[in-house]
Structure formats: structure tokens, C-alpha cells
N, C-alpha and C positions, 0 to 999 in steps of 0.2 A: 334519485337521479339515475340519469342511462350514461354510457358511454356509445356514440354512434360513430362506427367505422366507416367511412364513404371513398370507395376505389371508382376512377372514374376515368376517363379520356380526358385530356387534357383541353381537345375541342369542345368542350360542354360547360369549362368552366364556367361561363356566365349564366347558364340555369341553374348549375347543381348552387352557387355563392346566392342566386337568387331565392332561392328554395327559401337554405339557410337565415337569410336575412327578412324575410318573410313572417318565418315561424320563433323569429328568436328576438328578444329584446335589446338585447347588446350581442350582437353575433363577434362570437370570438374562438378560436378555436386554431390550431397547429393546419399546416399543411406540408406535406412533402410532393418535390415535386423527382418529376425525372424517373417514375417508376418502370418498371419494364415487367410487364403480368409476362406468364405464360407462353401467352400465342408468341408475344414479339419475341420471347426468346428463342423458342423454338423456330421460327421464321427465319431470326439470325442467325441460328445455327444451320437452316437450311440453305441460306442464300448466300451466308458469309457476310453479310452486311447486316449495320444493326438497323430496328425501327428509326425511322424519320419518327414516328410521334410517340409518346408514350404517357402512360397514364399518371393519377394527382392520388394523392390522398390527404383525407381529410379526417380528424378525427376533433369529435368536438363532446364537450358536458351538458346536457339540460335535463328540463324534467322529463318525466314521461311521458306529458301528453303533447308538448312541443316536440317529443321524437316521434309520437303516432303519426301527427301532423306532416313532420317530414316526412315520413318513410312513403306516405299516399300521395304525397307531391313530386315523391325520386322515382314512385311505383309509375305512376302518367309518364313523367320522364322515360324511362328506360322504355316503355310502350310504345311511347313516338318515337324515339331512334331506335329503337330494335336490338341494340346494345350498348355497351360502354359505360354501365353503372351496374355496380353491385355494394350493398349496403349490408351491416349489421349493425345491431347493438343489444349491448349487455347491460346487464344490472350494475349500478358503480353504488358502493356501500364505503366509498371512503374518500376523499377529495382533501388534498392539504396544499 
């Protein structure tokens, strides 16, 4: 099993859930929303006002080859918008 981290724009939700739901048999998986990466903070602190949008996260369990599967389906994604997805995942050796 992997553990896949998925940091994303919140305007993309319906590709990145797409992907997901695609490559998984019962897509299930945590999200948080209301993230504020980086740029937006520093933006905020530049301009004194916070982001209007801000980024999802998604963190979900499968095997490994439904993570390859995603990761080449987030990889096109991020290609055609130019930004606003960044992915990892790690090895998961223990699930309770």
C-alpha cells in the first residue's frame, strides 16, 4: 500500500476527484480544505489581504499500481494547467 499526498487548487477539484475516482474502486479518502501554500501567504503578507482562493488536500490509501496510475493522470493534469497540483506518495506498511 502507498499513502498519496495530493496539494491542489481548489478550482481543479473536479479533475483532481476525477482522476481519483477513475483509478480507485471505492474512492475514499480525507480532504482538507481552506489550505493557504506559500505563495498565498506571502501574497498576504504582501498586499495585507488574504488569498480569495486557496488550495485542497487530499490524502488517500491504495495500492501501488493505482498510485502509478494516478500520479500519470495528476502528471497530464498539472501539464495542461501549468500549475496548482503537486503530489507525493510514500510507502504505507501499516493501516489500522
Amino acid at each position: 500500500m502507498e499513502t498519496l499526498f495530493l496539494i491542489y487548487h481548489e478550482s481543479l477539484e473536479s479533475d483532481v476527484r476525477a482522476v481519483i475516482e477513475r483509478h480507485m474502486v471505492i474512492s475514499r479518502y480525507t480532504r482538507i480544505d481552506s489550505v493557504v501554500g506559500a505563495r498565498m501567504a506571502e501574497r498576504a503578507e504582501e498586499t495585507g489581504q488574504p488569498a480569495e482562493r486557496r488550495n485542497r488536500v487530499i490524502i488517500l490509501v491504495a495500492d501501488p499500481d493505482s498510485v502509478v496510475r494516478m500520479l500519470a493522470d495528476l502528471s497530464i493534469l498539472r501539464e495542461r494547467e501549468g500549475h496548482g497540483i503537486r503530489a507525493f506518495a510514500i510507502p504505507t506498511t501499516r493501516v489500522i
